[in-house]
C-alpha positions in Angstrom: 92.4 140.7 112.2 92.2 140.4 115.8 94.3 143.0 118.0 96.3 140.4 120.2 99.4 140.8 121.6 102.8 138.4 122.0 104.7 140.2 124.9 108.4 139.4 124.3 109.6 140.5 128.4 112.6 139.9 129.9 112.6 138.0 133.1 114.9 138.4 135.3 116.1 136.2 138.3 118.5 136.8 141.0 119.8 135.3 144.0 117.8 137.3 147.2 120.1 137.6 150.4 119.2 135.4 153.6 116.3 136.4 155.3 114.7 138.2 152.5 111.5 138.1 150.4 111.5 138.6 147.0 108.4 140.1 145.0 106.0 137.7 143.9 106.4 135.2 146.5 103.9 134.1 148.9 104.7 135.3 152.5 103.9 133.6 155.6 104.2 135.0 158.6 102.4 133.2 161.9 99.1 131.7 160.5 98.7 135.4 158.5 99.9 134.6 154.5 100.4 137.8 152.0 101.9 138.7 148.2 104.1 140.5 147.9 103.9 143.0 145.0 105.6 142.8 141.7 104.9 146.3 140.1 107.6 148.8 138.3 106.8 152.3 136.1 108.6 150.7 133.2 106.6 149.3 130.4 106.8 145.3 129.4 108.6 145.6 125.9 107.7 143.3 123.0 106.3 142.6 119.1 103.0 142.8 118.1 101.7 139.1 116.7 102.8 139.8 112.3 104.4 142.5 112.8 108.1 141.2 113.9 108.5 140.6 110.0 108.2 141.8 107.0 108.5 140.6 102.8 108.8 142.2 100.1 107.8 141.0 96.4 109.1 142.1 93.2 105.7 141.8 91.3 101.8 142.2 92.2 101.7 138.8 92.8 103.0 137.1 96.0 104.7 133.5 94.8 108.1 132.1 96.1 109.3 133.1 92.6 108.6 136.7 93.5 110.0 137.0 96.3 112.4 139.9 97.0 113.3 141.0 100.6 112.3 139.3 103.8 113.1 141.0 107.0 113.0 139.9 111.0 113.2 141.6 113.9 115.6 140.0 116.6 117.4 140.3 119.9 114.6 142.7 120.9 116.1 144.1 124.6 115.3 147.3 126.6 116.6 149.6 129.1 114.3 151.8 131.1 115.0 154.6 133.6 112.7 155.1 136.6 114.1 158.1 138.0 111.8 161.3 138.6 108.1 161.3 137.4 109.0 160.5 133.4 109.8 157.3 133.4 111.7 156.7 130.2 112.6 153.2 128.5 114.3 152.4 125.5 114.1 149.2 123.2 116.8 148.0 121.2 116.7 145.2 118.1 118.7 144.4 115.2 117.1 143.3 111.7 118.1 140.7 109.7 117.8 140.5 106.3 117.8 138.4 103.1 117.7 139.1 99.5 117.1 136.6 96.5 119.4 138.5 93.7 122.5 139.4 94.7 123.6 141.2 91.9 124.8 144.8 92.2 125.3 146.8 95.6 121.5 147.7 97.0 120.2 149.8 100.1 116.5 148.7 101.7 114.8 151.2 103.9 111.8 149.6 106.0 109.7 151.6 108.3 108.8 150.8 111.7 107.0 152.1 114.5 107.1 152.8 118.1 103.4 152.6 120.3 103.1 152.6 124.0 99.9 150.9 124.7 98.0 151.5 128.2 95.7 148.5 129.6 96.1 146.3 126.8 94.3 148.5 124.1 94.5 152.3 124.0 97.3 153.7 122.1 98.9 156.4 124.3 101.7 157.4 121.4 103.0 156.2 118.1 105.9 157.5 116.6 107.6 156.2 113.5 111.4 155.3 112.4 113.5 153.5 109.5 116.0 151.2 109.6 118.6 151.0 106.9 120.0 148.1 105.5 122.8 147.8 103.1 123.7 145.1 100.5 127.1 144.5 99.1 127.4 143.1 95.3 127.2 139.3 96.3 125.8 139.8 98.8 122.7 138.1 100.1 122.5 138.8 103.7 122.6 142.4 105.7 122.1 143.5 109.2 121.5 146.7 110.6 120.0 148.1 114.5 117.0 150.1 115.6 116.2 152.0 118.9 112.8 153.2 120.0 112.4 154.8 123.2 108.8 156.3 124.7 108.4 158.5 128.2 105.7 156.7 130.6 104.1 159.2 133.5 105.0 157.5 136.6 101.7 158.6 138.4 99.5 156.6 135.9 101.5 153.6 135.8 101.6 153.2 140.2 98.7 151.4 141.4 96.7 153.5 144.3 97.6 152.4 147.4 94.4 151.2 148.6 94.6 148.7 145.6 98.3 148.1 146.7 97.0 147.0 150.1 94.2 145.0 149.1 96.2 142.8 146.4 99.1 142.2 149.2 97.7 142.3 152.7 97.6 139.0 154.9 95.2 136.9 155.1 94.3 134.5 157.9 92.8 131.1 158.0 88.8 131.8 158.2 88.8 135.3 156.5 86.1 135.8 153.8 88.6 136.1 151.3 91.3 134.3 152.3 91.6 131.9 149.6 90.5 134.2 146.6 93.2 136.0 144.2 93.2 139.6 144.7 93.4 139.9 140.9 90.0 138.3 140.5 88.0 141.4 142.0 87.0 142.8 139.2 87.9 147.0 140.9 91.8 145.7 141.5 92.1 144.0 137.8 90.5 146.9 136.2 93.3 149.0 138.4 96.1 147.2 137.4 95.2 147.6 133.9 95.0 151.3 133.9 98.4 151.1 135.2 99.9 148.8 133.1 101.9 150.3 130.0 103.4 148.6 127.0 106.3 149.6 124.6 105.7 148.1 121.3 108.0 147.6 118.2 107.3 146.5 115.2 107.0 147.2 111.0 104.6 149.2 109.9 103.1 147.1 107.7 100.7 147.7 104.8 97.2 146.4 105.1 98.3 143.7 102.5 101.8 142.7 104.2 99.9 142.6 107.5 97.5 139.9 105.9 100.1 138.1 104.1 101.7 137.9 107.3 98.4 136.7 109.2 97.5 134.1 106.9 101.0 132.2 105.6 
């Protein structure tokens, strides 16, 4: 199983007043052209790859015949608050589930966890939750919402300044380095990485559910 990632961020685009930059875009100013930076202290928010659902069988063996409870996660969205030196963001989803027998009234409790990730790999915290979902007799369908929140230390998510310069400074026509990406020195990625956080949702799976998930 390899540990890769689908980041599920929200984007967000707004109309910038007249005469202003917005972050990201290239700047040009004379014959001198810049970046400017696109950095915040909040974590990207998303779902592992297999881990946004889960399915549960009623037997040892895993045939459509067998098949219990499947679960999704869905309209994943965060808040985050970057006030003071904890910087603390919250992720909120809603689960949606099916049953195949409808008979009788039925609850379903499936566990989940919280990580932030720093840099891509190391696991900074993990905590774990349950969401509760509740079936009606007749019922096939039920639907029921989650919250995860995690505190990020503001400090180790800012980039150093000197990095902060070097990645947006201008440039002019004839420089060394004029027409190489900032990102591609190998000191400013590696920088960026240590100060890039990730808030990560998802089932806790068993090793089995985890594979079944990898391989349908």
């Amino acid at each position: 199983m390899t540990n890769r990632f689908r980041l599920l961020t929200a984007l967000g685009m707004g109309l910038a007043l007249a005469g202003c930059k917005t972050d990201g875009e290239l700047v040009v100013q004379g014959n001198a052209v810049g970046i400017t930076a696109v950095r915040t202290a909040c974590p990207a928010v998303g779902i592992p790859d297999y881990t946004g659902d889960v399915t549960l069988f009623r037997g040892a063996t895993k045939t459509v015949a067998d098949l219990d409870v499947t679960a999704a996660m869905t309209n994943l969205t965060s808040t985050c608050n970057e006030e003071g030196e904890r910087v603390y963001s919250e992720a909120s989803f809603d689960v949606v589930a099916r049953r195949t027998d409808v008979r009788g009234s039925r609850t379903v409790q499936l566990p989940y966890f919280t990580t932030v990730l720093r840099g891509g790999s190391a696991v900074v915290t993990k905590r774990l939750g349950t969401v509760t979902l509740t079936f009606a007799d007749g019922q096939e369908r039920a639907q029921a919402s989650g919250k995860a929140g995690a505190f990020v230390n503001r400090a180790e998510a800012t980039l150093p300044a000197d990095v902060v310069e070097r990645i947006t400074r201008k440039r002019k026509p004839g420089d060394p380095d004029a027409a190489l990406d900032p990102l591609a020195d190998p000191e400013v990625r590696a920088a960026v990485q240590r100060a890039t956080f990730e808030l990560l949702v998802g089932f806790q799976l068993t090793e089995d559910q985890l594979r079944y998930n990898a391989t349908r």
